[in-house]
Every structure is written in C-alpha cells, then in structure tokens.
C-alpha positions as CSV (number, residue, x, y, z in Angstrom):
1,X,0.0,0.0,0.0
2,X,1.5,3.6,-1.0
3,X,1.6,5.9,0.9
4,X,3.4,8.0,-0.4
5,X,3.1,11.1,-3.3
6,X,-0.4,10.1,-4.8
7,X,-0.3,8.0,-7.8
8,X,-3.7,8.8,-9.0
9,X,-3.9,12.1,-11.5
10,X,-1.5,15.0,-11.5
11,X,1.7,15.4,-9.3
12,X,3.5,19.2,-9.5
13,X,7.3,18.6,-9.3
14,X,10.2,20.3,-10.0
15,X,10.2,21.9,-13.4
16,X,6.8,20.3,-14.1
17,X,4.0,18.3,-13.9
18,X,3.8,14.0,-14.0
19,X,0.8,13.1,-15.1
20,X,-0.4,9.0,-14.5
21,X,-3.8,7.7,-15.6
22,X,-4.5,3.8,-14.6
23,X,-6.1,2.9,-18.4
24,X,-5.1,-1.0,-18.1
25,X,-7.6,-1.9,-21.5
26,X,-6.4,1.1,-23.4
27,X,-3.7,0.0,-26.3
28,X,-2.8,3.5,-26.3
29,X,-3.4,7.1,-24.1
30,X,-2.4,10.6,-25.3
31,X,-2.6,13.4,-22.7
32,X,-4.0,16.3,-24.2
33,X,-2.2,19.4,-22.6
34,X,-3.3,22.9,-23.5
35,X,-3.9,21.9,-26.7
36,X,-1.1,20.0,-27.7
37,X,-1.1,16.0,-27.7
38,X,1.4,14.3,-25.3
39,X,2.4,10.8,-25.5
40,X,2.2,8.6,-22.4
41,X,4.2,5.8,-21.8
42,X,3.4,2.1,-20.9
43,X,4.2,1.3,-17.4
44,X,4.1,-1.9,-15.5
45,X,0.5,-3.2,-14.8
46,X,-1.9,-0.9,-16.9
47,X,-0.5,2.5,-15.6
48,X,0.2,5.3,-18.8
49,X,2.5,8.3,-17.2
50,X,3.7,11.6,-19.0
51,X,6.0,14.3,-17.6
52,X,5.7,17.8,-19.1
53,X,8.0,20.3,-18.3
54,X,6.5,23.8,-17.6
55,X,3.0,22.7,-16.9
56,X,1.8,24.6,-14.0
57,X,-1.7,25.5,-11.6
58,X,-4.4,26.5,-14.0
59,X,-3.3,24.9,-17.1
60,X,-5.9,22.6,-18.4
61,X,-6.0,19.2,-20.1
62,X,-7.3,15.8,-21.0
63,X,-7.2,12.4,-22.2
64,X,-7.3,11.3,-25.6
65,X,-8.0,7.1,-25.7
66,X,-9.2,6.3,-29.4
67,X,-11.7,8.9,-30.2
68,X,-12.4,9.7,-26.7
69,X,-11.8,13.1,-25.0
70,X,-12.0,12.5,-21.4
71,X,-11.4,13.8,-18.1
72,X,-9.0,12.5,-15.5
73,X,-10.6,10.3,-13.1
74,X,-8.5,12.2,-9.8
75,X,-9.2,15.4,-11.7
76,X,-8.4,17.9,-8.6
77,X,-10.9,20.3,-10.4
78,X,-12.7,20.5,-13.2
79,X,-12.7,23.7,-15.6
80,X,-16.4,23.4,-16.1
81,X,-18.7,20.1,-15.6
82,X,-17.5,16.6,-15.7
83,X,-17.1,16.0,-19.9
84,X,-15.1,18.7,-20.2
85,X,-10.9,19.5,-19.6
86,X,-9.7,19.3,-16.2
87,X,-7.5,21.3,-14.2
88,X,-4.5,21.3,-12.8
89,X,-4.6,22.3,-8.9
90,X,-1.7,23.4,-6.6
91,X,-2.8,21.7,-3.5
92,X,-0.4,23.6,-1.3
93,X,-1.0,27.4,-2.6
94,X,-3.8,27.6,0.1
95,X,-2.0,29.7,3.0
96,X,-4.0,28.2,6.2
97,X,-4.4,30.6,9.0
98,X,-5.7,28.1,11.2
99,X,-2.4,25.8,11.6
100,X,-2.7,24.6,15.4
101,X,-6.0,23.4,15.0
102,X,-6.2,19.4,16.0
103,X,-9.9,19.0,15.9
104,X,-11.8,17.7,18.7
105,X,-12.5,14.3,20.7
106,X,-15.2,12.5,19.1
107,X,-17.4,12.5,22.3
108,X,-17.5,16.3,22.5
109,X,-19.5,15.9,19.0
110,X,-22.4,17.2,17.7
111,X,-23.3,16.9,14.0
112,X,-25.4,18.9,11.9
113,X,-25.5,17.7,8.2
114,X,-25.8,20.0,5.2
115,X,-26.0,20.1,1.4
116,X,-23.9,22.9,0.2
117,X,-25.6,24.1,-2.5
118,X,-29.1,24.0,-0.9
119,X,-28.3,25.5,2.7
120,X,-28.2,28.7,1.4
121,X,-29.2,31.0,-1.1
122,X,-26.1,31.4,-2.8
123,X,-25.4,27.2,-2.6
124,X,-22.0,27.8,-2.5
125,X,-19.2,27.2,-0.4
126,X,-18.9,31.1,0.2
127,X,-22.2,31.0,1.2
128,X,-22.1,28.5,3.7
129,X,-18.8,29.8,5.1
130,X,-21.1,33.3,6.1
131,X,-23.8,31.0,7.6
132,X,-21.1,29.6,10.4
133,X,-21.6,31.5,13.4
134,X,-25.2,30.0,13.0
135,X,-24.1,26.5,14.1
136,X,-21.3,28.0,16.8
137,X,-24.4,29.7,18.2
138,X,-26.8,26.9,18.0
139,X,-24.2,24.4,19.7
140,X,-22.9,22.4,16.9
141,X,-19.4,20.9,16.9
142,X,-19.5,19.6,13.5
143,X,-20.7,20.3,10.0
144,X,-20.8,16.9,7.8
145,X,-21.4,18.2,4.3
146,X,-23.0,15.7,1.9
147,X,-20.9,15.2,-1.1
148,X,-19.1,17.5,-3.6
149,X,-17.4,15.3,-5.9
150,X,-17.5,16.7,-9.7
151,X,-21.3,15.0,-11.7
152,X,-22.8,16.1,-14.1
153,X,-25.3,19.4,-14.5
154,X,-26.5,22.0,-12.2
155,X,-27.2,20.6,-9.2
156,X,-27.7,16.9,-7.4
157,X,-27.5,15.4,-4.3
158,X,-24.3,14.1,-4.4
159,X,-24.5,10.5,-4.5
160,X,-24.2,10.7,-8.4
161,X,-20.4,12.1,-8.2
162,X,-17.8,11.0,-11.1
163,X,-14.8,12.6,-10.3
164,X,-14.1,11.9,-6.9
165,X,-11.4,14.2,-5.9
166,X,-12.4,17.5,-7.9
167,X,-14.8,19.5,-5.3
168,X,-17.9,20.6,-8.2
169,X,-17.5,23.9,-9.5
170,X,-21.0,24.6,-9.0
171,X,-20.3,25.1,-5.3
172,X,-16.7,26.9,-6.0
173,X,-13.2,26.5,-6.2
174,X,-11.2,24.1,-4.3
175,X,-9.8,26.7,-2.5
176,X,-13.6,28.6,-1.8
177,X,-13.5,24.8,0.4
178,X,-10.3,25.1,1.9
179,X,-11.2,28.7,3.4
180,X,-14.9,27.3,4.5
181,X,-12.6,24.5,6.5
182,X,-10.5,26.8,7.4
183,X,-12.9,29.6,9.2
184,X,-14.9,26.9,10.6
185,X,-11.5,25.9,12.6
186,X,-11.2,29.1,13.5
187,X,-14.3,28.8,15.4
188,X,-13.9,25.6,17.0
189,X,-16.1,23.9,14.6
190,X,-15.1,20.1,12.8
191,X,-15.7,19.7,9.4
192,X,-16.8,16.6,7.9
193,X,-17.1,15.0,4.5
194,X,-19.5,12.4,3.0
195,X,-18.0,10.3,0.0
196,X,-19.3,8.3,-1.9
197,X,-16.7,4.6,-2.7
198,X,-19.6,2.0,-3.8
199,X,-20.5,3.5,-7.2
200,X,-20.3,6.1,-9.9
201,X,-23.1,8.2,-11.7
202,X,-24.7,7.3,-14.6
203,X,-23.6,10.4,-16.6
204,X,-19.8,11.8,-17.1
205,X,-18.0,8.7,-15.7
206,X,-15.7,7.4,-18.5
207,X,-13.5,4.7,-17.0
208,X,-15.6,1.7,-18.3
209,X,-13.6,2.9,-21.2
210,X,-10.4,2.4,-20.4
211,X,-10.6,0.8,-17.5
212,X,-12.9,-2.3,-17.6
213,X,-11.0,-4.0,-14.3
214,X,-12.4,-1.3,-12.5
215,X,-15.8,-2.6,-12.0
216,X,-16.6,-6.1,-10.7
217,X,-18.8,-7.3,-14.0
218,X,-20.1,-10.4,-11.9
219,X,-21.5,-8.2,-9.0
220,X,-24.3,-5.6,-8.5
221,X,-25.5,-2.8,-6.4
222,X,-28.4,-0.8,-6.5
223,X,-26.2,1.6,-8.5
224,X,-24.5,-0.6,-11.2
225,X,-21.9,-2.8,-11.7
226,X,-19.9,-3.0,-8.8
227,X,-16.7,-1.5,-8.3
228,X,-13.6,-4.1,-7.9
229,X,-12.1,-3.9,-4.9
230,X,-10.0,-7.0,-5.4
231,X,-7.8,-5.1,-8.1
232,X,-4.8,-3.0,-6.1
233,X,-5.1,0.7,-8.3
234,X,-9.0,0.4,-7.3
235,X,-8.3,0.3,-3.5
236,X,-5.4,3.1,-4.1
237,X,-7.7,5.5,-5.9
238,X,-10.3,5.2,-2.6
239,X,-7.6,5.0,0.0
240,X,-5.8,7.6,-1.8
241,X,-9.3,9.9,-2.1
242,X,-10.3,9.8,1.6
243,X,-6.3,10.6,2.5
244,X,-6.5,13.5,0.2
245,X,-9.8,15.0,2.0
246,X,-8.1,14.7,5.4
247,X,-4.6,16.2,4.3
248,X,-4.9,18.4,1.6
249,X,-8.4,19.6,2.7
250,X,-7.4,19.6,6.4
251,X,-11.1,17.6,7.0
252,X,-11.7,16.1,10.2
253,X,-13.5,13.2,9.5
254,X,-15.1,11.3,6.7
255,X,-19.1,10.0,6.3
256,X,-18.8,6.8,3.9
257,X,-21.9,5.9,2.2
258,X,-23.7,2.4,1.9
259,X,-20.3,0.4,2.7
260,X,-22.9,-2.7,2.2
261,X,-22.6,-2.4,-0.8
262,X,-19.0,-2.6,-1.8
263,X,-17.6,-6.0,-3.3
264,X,-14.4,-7.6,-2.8
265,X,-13.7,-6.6,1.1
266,X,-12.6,-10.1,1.8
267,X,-8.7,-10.5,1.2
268,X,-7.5,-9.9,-2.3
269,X,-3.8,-9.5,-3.8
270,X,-2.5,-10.7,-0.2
271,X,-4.2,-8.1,0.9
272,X,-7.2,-7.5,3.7
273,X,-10.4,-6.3,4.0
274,X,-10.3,-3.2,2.4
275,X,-12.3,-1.4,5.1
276,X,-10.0,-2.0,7.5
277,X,-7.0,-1.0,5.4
278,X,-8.7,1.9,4.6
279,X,-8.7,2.7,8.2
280,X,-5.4,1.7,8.9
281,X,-4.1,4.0,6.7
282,X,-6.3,7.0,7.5
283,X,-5.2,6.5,11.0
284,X,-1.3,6.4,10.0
285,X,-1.3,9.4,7.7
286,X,-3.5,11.8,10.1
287,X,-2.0,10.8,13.6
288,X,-1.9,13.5,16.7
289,X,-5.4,14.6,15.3
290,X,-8.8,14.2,15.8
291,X,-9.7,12.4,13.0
292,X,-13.4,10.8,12.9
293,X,-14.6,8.1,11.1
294,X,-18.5,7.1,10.7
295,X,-19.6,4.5,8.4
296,X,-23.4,4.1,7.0
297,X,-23.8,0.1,7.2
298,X,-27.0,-1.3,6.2
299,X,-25.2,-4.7,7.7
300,X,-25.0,-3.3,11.0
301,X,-21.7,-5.2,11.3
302,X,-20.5,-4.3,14.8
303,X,-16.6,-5.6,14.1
304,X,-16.1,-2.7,12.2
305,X,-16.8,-0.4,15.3
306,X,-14.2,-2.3,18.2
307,X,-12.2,-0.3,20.4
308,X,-8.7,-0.5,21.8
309,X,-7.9,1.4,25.0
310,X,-11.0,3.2,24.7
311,X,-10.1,3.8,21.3
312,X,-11.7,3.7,17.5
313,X,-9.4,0.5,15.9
314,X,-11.2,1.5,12.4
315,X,-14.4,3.6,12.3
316,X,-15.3,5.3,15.5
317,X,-19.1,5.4,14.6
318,X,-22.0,4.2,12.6
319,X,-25.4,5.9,11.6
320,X,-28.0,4.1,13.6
321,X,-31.0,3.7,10.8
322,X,-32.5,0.9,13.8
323,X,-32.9,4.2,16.4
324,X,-34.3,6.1,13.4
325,X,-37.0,3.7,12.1
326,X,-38.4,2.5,15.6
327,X,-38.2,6.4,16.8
328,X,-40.3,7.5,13.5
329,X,-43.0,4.4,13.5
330,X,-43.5,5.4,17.6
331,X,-43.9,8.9,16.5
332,X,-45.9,8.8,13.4
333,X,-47.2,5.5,13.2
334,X,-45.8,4.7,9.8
335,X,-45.7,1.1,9.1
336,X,-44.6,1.0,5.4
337,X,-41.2,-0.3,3.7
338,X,-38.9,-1.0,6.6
339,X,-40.9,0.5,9.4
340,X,-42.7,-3.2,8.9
341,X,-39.4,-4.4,10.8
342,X,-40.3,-2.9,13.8
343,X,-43.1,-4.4,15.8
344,X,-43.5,-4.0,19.5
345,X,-41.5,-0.7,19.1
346,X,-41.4,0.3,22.6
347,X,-39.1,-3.0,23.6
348,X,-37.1,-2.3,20.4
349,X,-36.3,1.6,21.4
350,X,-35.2,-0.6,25.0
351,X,-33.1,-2.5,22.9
352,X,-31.6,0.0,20.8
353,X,-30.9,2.3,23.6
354,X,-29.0,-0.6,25.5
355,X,-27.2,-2.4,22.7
356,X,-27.0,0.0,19.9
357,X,-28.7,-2.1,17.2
358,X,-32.2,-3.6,17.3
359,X,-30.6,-6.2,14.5
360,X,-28.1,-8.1,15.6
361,X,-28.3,-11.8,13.3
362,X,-32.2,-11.9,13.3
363,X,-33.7,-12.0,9.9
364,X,-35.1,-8.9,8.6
365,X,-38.6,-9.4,6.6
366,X,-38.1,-6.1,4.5
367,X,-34.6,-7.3,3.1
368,X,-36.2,-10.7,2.3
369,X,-35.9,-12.6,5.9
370,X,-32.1,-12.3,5.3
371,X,-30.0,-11.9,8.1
372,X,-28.8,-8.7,9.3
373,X,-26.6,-7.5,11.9
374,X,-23.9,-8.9,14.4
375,X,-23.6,-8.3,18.5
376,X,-23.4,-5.0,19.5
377,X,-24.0,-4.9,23.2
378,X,-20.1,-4.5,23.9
379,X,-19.9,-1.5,22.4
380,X,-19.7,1.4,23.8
381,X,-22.4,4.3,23.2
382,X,-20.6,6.6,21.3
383,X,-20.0,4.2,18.7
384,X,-23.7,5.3,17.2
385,X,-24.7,8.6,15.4
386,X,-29.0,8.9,16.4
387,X,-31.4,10.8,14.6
388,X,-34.6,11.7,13.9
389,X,-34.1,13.4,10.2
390,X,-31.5,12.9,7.8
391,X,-30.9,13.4,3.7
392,X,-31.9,10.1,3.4
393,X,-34.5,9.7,5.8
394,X,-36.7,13.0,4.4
395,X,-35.4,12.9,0.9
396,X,-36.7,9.3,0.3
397,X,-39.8,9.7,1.0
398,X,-41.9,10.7,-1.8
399,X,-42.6,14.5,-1.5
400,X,-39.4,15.0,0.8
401,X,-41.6,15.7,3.6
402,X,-40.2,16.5,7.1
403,X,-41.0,14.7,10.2
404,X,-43.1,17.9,11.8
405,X,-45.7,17.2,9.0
406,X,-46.0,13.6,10.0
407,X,-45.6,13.5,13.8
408,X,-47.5,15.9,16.3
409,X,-45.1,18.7,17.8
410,X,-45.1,17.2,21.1
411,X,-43.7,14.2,19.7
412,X,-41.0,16.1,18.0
413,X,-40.2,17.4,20.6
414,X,-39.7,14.3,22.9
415,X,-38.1,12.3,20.4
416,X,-35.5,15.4,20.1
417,X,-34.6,15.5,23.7
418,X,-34.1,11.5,23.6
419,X,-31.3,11.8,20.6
420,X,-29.9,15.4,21.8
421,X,-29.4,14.6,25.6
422,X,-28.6,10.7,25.1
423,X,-25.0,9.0,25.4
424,X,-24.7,8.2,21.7
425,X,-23.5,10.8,19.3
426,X,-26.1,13.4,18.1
427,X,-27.1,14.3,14.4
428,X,-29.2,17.5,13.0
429,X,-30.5,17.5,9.6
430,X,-29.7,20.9,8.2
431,X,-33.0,23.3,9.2
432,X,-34.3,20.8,11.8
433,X,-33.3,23.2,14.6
434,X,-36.0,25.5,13.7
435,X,-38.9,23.0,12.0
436,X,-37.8,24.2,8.7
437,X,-41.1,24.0,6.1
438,X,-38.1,23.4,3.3
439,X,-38.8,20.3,2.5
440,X,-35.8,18.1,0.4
441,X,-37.1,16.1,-2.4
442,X,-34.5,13.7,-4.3
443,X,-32.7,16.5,-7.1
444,X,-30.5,15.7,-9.9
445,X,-29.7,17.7,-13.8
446,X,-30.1,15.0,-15.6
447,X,-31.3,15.3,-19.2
448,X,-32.3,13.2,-22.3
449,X,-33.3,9.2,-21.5
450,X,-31.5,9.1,-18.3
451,X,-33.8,11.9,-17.2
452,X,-36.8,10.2,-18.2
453,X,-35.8,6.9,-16.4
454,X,-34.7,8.5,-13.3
455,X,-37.9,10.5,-13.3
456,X,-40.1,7.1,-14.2
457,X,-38.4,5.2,-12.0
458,X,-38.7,7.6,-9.1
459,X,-42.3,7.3,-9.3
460,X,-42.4,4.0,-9.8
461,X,-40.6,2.8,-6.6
462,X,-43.3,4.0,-4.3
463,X,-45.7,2.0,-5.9
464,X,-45.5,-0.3,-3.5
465,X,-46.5,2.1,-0.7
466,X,-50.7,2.5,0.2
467,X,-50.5,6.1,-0.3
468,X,-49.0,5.7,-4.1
469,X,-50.4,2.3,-5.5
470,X,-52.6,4.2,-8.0
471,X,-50.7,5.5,-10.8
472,X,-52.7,9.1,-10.7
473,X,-51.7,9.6,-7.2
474,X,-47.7,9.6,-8.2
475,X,-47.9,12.5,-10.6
476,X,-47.6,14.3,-7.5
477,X,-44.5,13.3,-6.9
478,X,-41.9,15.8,-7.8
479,X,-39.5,15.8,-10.9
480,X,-36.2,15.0,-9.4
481,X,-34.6,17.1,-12.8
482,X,-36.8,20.0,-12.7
483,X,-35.1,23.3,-11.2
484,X,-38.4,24.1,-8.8
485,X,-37.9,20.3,-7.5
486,X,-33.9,21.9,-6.5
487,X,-35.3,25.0,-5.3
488,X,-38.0,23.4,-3.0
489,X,-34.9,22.6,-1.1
490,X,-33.4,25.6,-0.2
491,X,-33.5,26.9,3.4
492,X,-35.9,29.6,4.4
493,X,-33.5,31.6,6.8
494,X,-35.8,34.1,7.4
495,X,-38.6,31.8,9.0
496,X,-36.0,31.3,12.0
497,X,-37.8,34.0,14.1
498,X,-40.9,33.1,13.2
499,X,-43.9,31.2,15.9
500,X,-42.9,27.8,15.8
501,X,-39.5,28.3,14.7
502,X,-38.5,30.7,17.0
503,X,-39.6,27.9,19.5
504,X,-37.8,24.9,18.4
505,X,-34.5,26.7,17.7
506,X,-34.6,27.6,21.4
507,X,-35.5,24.3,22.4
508,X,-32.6,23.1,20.4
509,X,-29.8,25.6,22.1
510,X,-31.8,24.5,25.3
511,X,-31.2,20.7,25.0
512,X,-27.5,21.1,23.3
513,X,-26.5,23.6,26.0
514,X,-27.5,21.0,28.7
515,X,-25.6,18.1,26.6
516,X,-22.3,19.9,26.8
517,X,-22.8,20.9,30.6
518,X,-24.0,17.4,31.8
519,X,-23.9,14.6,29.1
520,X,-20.3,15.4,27.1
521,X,-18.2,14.7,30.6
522,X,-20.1,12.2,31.4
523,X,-19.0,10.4,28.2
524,X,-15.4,11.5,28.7
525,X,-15.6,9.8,32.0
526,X,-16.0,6.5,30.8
527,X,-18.6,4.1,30.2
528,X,-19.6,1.8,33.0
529,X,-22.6,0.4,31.2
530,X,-26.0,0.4,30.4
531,X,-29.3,-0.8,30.9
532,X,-33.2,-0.3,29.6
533,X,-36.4,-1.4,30.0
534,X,-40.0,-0.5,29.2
535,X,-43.6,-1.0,29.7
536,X,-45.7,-0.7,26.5
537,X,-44.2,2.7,24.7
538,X,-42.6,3.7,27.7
539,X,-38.9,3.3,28.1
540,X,-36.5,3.8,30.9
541,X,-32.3,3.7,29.9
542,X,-29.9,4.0,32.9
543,X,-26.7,4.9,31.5
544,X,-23.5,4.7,34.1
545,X,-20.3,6.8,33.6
546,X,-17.1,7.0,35.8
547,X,-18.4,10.8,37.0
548,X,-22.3,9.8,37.3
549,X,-25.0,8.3,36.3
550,X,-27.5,9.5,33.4
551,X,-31.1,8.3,33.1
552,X,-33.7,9.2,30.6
553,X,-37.6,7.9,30.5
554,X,-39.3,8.6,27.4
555,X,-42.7,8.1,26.4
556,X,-43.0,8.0,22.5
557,X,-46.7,7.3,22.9
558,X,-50.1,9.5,22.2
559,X,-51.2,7.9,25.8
560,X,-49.7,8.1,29.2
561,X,-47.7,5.5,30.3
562,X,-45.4,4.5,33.0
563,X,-42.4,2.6,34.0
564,X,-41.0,1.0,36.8
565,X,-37.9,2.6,38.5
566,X,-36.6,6.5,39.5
567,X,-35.0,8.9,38.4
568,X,-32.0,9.7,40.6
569,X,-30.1,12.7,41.2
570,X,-30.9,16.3,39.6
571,X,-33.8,16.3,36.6
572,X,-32.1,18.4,33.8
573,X,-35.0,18.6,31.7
574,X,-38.4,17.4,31.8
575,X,-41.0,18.3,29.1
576,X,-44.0,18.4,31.7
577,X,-43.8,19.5,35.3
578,X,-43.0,16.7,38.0
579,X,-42.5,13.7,35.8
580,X,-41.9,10.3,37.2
581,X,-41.3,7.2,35.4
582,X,-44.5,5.5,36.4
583,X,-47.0,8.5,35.2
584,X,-45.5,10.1,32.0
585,X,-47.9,11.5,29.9
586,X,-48.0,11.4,26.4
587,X,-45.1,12.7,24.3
588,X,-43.0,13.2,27.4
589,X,-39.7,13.0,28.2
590,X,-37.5,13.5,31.9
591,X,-33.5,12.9,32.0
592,X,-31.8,13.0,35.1
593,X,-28.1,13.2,36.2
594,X,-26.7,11.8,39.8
595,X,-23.0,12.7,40.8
C-alpha cells in the first residue's frame, strides 16, 4: 500500500508536472495538454504516465484514448462540468491561517449535516462559510457536508459524483472549500465529509472505457456494476481519495456511504479487508489529530466499530437507521417499507438504547428474511450517530416531507430531547433546529433518456407504498430534474424568528447547552454500562459513567404511560412539570443526572 506522493492524477514537481492515468484496456493514451497532444508511456500493470516540463496550476487538459476526450478520473478540479478538460490544482498554494487546529475528541460531538448548495441561497461554499456563526451559536461541533465530488449538470445530491477528488464547480473553487474549513476551525467547529466509494453516476464517468477492471462485471449494487475492490489501483484510488480529503483539505472526518454495498472486502492480492486498510491508513497518515470516522452500514456489522484502550481501531461510529425507524414508526405511526421491521416498538427503542442495534443476526422481513446484523452490546455508546431526520430519511420519501408534517409537535419534541441529551453521538438535519417547512425532495440535472428513467423510476418505486399504488396519485410526486424540485430545497432563513420556529431553535440551544454541561463529561468519564427497560411505549435507559450516572424515560406514545424505576439525582430537563417514570404523559420526556 503507498503511501506516499499520490499516484492517482497530477503530481506538481520540479520543473513540471507528472501526469499518471490507470487505463489498463487502453492500447494507447495521449494526454492532451493545452492543446497539444502528449504521449504517455506504458508502465508496469496498466498505468500510462507523462512528464511535461513547464505545466503549471491552471493549465488545463485531458485524455485522448481512441476517439475519446475524457477527463482524469483524480481530476483535482474541473474547468467546467464533468465531460469537459480538467485542471490542474496546486494543492499547497492555500496559506491556512488556522495551523494549530487538531480538531476535537469524538465525544464532544455534535453533527449537523448540510447540502452545500441547498443550505443557502447562494449554494456555494462562500455562502455557507457566512452561515457559520449560526451553528457556533446553535451548539454544533461539527458540520458533515454531503458530497461535492464533480457530476454532471447544475445541481444533485451528491450520490451521483464522477470525479471523486475534484470539489464541483458549482459550489466553488477548491480553495472557496479550503477557506470554508479553514474559518470553521477558526471557530472551533469540525468539518466533515460524506463520499461516496460504492459507485459512480450514470452520466460523465468514462473509465468503463479504459478501465474495464475497475468494475466487478459479476456483482451488482443498487447503482451498477460493482466497483472491484479485489484489483490494487482500485483500492489506491479510494484510499488515496479519503487521505486527500483529510490532508490536503485539512477535514476532520469522513461520512462513507452504503459500505454494504461494496464488493471484494474479503482479502484480495495478499491483501485485507479493504475497510480495514482503509482505516489503517487514515489513522497512519492523520495521527496526533482528531480524525473521525462514521460508516453508513445497512449490515450493522459491529466488528467494524471495536475499540482498543477506549479507542476507535477502524471507524469510530455508525449511523444508527435501527434508532431512526423504531423512533419515526413510535412517532408517526408509519408502518410501510422498513418500518414493517419494527413491531412491539417500545421494547425495540429498549433494545436500541441498551445495545446500539435492534438487528443483531435476526432476519429482517423487508430485506427478504435475510440476516442482518452482528452483536453490538459491547460497544460502547458513542459508537452510534442517532437521529430523527436525515438526507436520506426525508429525501426518500416521496414528497421529501419532514417529520413535523407527519408527527404531532409534542412528539417532535420528545423524540429530540431522547437523541440530543442521550450518550450516543447526536445528528441535526440541516434546518431541523428550527422546524424548517423546506422540504428536500431527491434532485439531480439530468437530461435526455437518463432523465426520463430517473424520473419514471422515481415514481415508480413508491408503488408499493398504500399512499402511491394508484398511478394518478404519483404524478404528485416531484420531478427530481426540474429546477423548482432543486429549489423546493433551499432553506428559508428568514422563517428562523418566526412562531414555531423561534420555538424549536430555542428548544434546540436549550437541549444542546444541557448536553455539553451534563452529558459530554459524562461520556469523557468513561462508560460503565448500560441498561433499559420498558412497559408498553414507555422506556426507561440507565446509563453509568465514571463521574455519574445519566437516566432518561421517554414516552414516545399519544397515551400516558409509566415505567417501573426513578430517576435519581438532579432532573435536567423534563418536558411536563414533575414527571416520574410510572405516570408520564403522552409525548414526554424526563432525563436525570446523579454525581
């Protein structure tokens, strides 16, 4: 494993520039550099490499392989969108001011995540740079923006990124990110990244063209062909990517998306799992920081998550979809698509709050009674990122509705204390401190057939749900390529002070200012362990620290309930006046801290 210069793309040196482009099915590559046609020679095992003297920052340039003008696949930045040249970028020009910063322990975190180009007006990087003070204010640690990667068109979600290591103009220059980064250190804030190393988009991404061995032909995700992880260059170009965020970028952690679906982790080449070397080598290349590492695992797959002296050994924490979907069919009664894998809810949020996962090996019905899930129970809280909202969780439903127009506010309300003031590690949806009415509908600037199929088969997944089994009723749902679908998205800032709003986004610096009083040294304490139980909808965790003790009863339930046990020490917040575990009303939450 290198780990060295980066072999992928364009390295400035001396005199020059060395360009290398991994094209093993290619009988022959030129390099096309500001206009002039550059032969590159055969290496050993597929890799094509040119060194031109003089070529400096800015200077553009592509790939010629038979008739095909493409871009390069570790393209640092594009000079417009994804078909056309690329460009060469100085990855050290950017003069930090922010040089001490180290970031900060993982249990001091609080995450709110964003989509750059729909947070605010302007979409850009700019823009959300000026928006900062907002999430100091609020009590956010961390900002986890949702992809940048270069695709293709206006605007999109990110998940349909080609060019992995170019940031997309749309949202700026590479160095509009570095200053965001940059300023947010300043103000004690961690960024975060979400990538994307289990496909490519369907538009703009050329490599099947010289570069067959890339994808696994024999295996398939929701996405495509599947990427071939068994194949040394492939692993490179992803270890190589999420090294590049967290050096050149100065990030302080990386989101990686739907690791279930990538092939070939098993060993390959003499080599191990790739997650794990992926790890392994973040760790090496970013050690005396605070580097964080949070995995989205539809497998649940606890290994990945193990500790070492109280330390991450790989990923330090995983996005709990379990707490999510018993939380949202407690709160709104939703039974459809995988909220059918969460009967008897209130023993489940028990579970989940004492183990982490609610699947552990049982079968799940919605993947087709397949297994899902390994032993969590040893882990310790922070290994889990809760939530109530997320891009996913309000984009994929069809009108990219929010959870205050399914749930009654009081529920909200509970079901926020529960994720803000428990031991695990927090997340915000971007505009879910203040009920946002934004709502986030899946986007994409797609044209021609490909827009037509993503648009049919938008509409045609939720046929399966009761709400959209006739055809008539999902022409409501919104045109994922049309512009007003995109701006539907965008942020209303100036509702923040508004009724409602001005209500949550004080509950929200309520609850966040109690977790960094009360629950963040508890966690840097040490955990001791942890217990739950419930009756009916009502749940009671105990969770015990080296410094104290934290317990929280929750009743996620339109009727009043009641548990057996108390609630020791000093009440911290309560949503109703004098709650005890055996009469909680509906919608209610207490927590409770004893020293």
């Amino acid at each position: 494993m290198s780990l060295g210069p980066i072999p992928h793309g364009v390295t400035l040196e001396e005199g020059g520039a060395r360009f290398r482009l991994w094209a093993p099915n290619a009988d022959a590559v030129a390099l096309l550099y500001q206009g002039r046609s550059v032969d590159m020679a055969a290496a050993q095992e597929g890799w094509r490499e040119a060194f031109v003297e003089g070529a400096k920052a800015g200077d553009t340039y592509q790939y010629q392989v038979g008739d095909l003008r493409v871009p390069d696949p570790a393209s640092r930045g594009q000079k417009d969108d994804v078909h056309g040249p690329s460009l060469i970028v100085d990855p050290g020009a950017y003069e930090w001011r922010h040089t001490e910063w180290r970031g900060r322990p993982w249990e001091d975190t609080v995450i709110e995540e964003v989509h750059v180009g729909a947070a605010t007006p302007e979409g850009t990087f700019d823009g959300l740079r000026r928006k900062l003070s907002h999430y100091k204010e609020l009590g956010v640690t961390a900002i986890e923006i949702l992809p940048v990667a270069s695709f293709a068109g206006a605007r999109n979600w990110g998940y349909d990124g080609v060019l992995q290591f170019a940031p997309d103009t749309s949202y700026g220059t590479p160095d509009d990110l570095r200053r965001l980064i940059d300023e947010a250190h300043g103000l004690g804030l961690q960024m975060l990244i979400d990538v994307v190393y289990n496909h490519f988009g369907p538009d703009g991404n050329y490599l099947g063209a010289y570069a067959q061995d890339f994808f696994d032909q024999e295996k398939h995700t929701p996405w495509g062909a599947a990427l071939n992880f068994g194949r040394a260059p492939v692993r490179e170009f992803f270890i190589q990517n999420a090294v590049m965020w967290l050096t050149e970028y100065r990030f302080d952690g990386i989101r990686f998306d739907a690791v279930q679906a990538i092939s070939g982790m098993a060993a390959a080449e003499g080599r191990g799992h790739f997650l794990e070397e992926m790890a392994e080598a973040i760790r090496e290349r970013t050690k005396g920081r605070h580097v964080h590492l949070i995995l989205e695992n539809d497998d649940n797959t606890s290994e990945l998550l193990v500790r070492k002296d109280g330390e991450a050994v790989f990923y330090d924490g995983q996005w709990n979809d379990d707490f999510h979907h018993v939380v949202h069919r407690m709160i709104t009664g939703e039974t459809d698509g995988y909220y059918a894998d969460y009967p008897a809810p209130g023993e489940r949020l028990a579970k989940v709050l004492r183990e982490g996962f609610d699947y552990q090996g049982q079968p799940s019905h919605h993947r087709g009674d397949k297994a899902r899930g390994t032993p969590s129970g040893g882990l310790p809280t922070t290994a889990f990122v809760n939530f109530i909202q997320n891009h996913d969780q309000v984009g994929n439903r069809a009108l990219g509705d929010r959870i205050d127009e399914a749930a009654p506010e009081e529920a909200v309300v509970a079901a926020t204390a529960l994720y803000l003031l428990g031991p695990q590690i927090p997340m915000i949806w971007m505009g879910e401190e203040w009920a946002s009415s934004s709502t986030f509908p899946f986007f994409c600037d797609f044209h021609g057939e490909l827009a037509e199929a993503v648009r049919n088969g938008r509409r045609e997944e939720f046929g399966r749900f009761e709400a959209f089994r006739d055809p008539a009723a999902r022409e409501v749902i919104p045109d994922p390529n049309a512009q007003e679908t995109f701006l539907a998205a965008k942020l209303d800032w100036q509702e923040m002070g508004r009724h409602r709003h001005a209500d949550r986004i004080a509950l929200f610096k309520e609850l966040l200012a109690l977790r960094h009083e009360h629950v963040v040294p508890l966690l840097k304490s040490g955990g001791q362990g942890a217990e739950a139980e419930n009756e009916g909808d009502t749940v009671l965790a105990r969770y015990r620290f080296g410094e104290g003790t934290l317990t929280i009863c929750a009743n996620l339930s339109p009727e009043g309930g009641g548990v057996h046990g108390d609630m020791p020490g000093e009440v911290i917040f309560s949503t109703h006046d004098a709650l005890v575990p055996s009469a909680m009303p509906p919608w209610s939450l207490t927590a409770s801290i004893a020293r």
